[in-house]
Structure formats: C-alpha cells, structure tokens
BAFI-3210 file (N, C-alpha, C; in Angstrom, 3 decimals, decimal comma, padded with zeros to 6 digits):
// residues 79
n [1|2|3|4|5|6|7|8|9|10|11|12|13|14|15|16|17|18|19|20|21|22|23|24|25|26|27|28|29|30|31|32|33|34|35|36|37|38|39|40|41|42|43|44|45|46|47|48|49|50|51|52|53|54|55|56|57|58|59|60|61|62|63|64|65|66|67|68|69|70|71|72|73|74|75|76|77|78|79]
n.u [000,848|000,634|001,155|-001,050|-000,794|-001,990|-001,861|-000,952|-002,270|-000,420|002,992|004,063|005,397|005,684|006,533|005,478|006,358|005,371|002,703|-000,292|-002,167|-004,388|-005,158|-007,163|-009,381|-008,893|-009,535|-012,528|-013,341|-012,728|-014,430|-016,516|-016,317|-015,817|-017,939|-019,795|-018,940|-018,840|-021,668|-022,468|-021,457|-022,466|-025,126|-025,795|-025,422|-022,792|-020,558|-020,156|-019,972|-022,677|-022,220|-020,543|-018,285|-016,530|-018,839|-021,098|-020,523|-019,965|-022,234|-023,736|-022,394|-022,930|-025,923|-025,977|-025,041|-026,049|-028,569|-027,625|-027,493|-030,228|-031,316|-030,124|-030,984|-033,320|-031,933|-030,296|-031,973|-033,975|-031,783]
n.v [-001,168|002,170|005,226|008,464|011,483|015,073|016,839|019,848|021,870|024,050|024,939|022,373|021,099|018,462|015,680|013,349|010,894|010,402|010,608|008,547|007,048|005,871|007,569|008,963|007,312|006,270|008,998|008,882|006,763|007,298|009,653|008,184|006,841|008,400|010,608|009,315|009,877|012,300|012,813|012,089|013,557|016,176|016,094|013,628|014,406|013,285|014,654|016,486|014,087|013,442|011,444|009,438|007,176|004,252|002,184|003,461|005,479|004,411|002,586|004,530|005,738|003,464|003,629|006,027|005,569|003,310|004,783|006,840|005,154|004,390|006,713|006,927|005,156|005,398|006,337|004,627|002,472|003,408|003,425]
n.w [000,000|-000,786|001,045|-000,049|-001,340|-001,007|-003,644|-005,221|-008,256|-009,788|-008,910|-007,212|-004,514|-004,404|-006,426|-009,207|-008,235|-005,568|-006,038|-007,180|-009,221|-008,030|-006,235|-006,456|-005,916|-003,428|-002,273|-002,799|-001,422|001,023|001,485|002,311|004,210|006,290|006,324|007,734|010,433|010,266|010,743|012,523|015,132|014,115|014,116|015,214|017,883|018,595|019,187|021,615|024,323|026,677|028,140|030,896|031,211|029,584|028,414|028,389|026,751|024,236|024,592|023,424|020,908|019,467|019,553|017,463|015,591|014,574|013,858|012,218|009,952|009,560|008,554|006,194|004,449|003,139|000,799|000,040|-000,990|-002,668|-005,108]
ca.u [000,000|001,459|000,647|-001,308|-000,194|-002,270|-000,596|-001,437|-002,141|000,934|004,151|003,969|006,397|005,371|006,226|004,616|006,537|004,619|001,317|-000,614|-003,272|-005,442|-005,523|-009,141|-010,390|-009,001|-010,430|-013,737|-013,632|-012,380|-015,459|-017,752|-015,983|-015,333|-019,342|-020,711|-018,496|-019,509|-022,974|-022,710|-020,826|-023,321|-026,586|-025,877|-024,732|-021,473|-019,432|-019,604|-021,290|-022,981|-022,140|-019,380|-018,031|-016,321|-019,352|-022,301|-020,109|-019,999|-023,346|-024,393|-021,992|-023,766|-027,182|-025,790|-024,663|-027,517|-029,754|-027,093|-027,916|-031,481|-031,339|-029,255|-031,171|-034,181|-031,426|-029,785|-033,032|-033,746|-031,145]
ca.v [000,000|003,405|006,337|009,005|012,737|015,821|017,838|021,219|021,920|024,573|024,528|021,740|020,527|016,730|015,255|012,485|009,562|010,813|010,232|007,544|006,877|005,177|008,367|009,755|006,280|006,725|010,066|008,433|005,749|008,499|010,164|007,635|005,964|009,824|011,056|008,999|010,400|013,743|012,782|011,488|014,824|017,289|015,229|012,561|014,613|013,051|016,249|016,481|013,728|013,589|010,614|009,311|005,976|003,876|001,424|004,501|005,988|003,535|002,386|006,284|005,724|002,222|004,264|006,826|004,855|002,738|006,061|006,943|003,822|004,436|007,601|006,909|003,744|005,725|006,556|003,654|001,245|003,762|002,668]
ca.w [000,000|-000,819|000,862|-001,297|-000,466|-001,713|-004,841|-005,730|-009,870|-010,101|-008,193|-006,198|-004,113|-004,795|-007,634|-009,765|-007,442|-004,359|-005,991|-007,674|-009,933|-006,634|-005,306|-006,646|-005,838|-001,985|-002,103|-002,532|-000,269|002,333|001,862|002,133|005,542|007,491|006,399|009,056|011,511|010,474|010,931|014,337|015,368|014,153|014,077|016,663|019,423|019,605|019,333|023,449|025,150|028,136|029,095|031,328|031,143|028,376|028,090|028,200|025,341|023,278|023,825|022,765|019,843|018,449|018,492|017,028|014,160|013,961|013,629|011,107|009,077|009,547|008,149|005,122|004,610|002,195|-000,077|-000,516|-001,039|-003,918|-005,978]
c.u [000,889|000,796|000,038|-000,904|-000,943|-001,153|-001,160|-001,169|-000,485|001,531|004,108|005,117|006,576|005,154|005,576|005,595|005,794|002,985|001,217|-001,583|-004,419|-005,755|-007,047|-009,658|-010,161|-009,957|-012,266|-014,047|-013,378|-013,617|-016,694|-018,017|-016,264|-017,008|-020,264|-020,686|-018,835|-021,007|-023,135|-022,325|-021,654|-024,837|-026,706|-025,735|-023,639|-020,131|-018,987|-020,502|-021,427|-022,699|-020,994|-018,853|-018,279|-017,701|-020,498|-021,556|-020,389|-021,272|-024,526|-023,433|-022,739|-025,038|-027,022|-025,944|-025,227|-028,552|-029,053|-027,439|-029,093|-032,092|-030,869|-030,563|-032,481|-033,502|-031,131|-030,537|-033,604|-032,944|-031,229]
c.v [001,224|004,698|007,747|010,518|013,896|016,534|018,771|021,006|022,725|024,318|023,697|021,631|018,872|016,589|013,974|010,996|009,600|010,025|009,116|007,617|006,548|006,075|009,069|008,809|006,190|007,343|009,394|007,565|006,656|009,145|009,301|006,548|007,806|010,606|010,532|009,611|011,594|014,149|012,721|013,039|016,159|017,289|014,837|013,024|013,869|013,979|016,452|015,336|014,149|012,746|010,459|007,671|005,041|002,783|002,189|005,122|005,594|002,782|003,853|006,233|004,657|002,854|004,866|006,651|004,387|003,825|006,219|006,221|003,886|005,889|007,822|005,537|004,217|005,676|005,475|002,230|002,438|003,965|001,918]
c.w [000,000|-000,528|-000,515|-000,322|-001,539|-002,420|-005,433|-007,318|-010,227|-008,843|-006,787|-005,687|-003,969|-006,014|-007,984|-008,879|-005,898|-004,431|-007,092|-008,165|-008,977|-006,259|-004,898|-005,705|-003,971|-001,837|-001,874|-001,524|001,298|002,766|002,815|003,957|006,692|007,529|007,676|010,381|011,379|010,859|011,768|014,743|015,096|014,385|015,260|017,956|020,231|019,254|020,800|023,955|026,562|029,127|029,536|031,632|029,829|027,766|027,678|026,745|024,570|022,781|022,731|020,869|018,798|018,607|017,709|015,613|013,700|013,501|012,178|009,755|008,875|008,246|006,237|004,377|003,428|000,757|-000,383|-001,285|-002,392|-005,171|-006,455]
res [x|x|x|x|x|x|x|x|x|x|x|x|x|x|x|x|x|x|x|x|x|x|x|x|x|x|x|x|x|x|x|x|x|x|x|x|x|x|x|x|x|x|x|x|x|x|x|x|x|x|x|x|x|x|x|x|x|x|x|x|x|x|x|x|x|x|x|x|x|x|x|x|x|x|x|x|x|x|x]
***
C-alpha cells in the first residue's frame, strides 16, 4: 500500500513519485468511511457527550450509528 499525499495543480512541491493513480479512488472511499463520523458529530450529538463511562459511550456511539444507518437507509433502497 502506498501512501497518497495531496498535490497542488501549479508549483507543487510533490512530484509524480509521491502520488498515484489510486488516489481519486481513496479520495472516494475516504469520503464515504469519514461522512458517518460527520454525521454522528453534528446530528448525533457526539461532538460532546454527556455521558461518562467507556461502556455509556460507546453504547451512545452504536445508536448513534444505527440512527445513522437508519437515516441513510431511504437513499440507498432507492437505488
């Protein structure tokens, strides 16, 4: 696996052994893994929780996610 490293259009300072053809296709998969987490974080209310203790977290994180899934879950069944 080879790291991918953003590269500006003019004067980069990374040249073409830095990057890779994979990189778009990261890019996408990047999106598509880090969106949830942005969802939970502005949606879910896990930006601060309230709760305290690693097992209350976590169960606040698996609703979270499940809601997440719930939510997403119109779109994807219309495909």
């Amino acid at each position: 696996m080879t790291p991918h490293v953003a590269q500006k259009v003019r004067h980069s300072g990374i040249d073409g052994r830095t990057t890779h053809s994979g990189y778009a296709m990261s890019q996408r998969h990047r999106k598509k893994i880090e969106a949830p987490f942005g969802w939970a974080k502005t949606v879910g209310g896990m930006a601060q929780t309230v709760h305290r203790g690693l097992d209350r977290v976590r169960a606040q994180f698996t609703m979270t996610m499940a809601a997440c899934n719930l939510a997403r879950l119109p779109k994807l069944l219309a495909t």
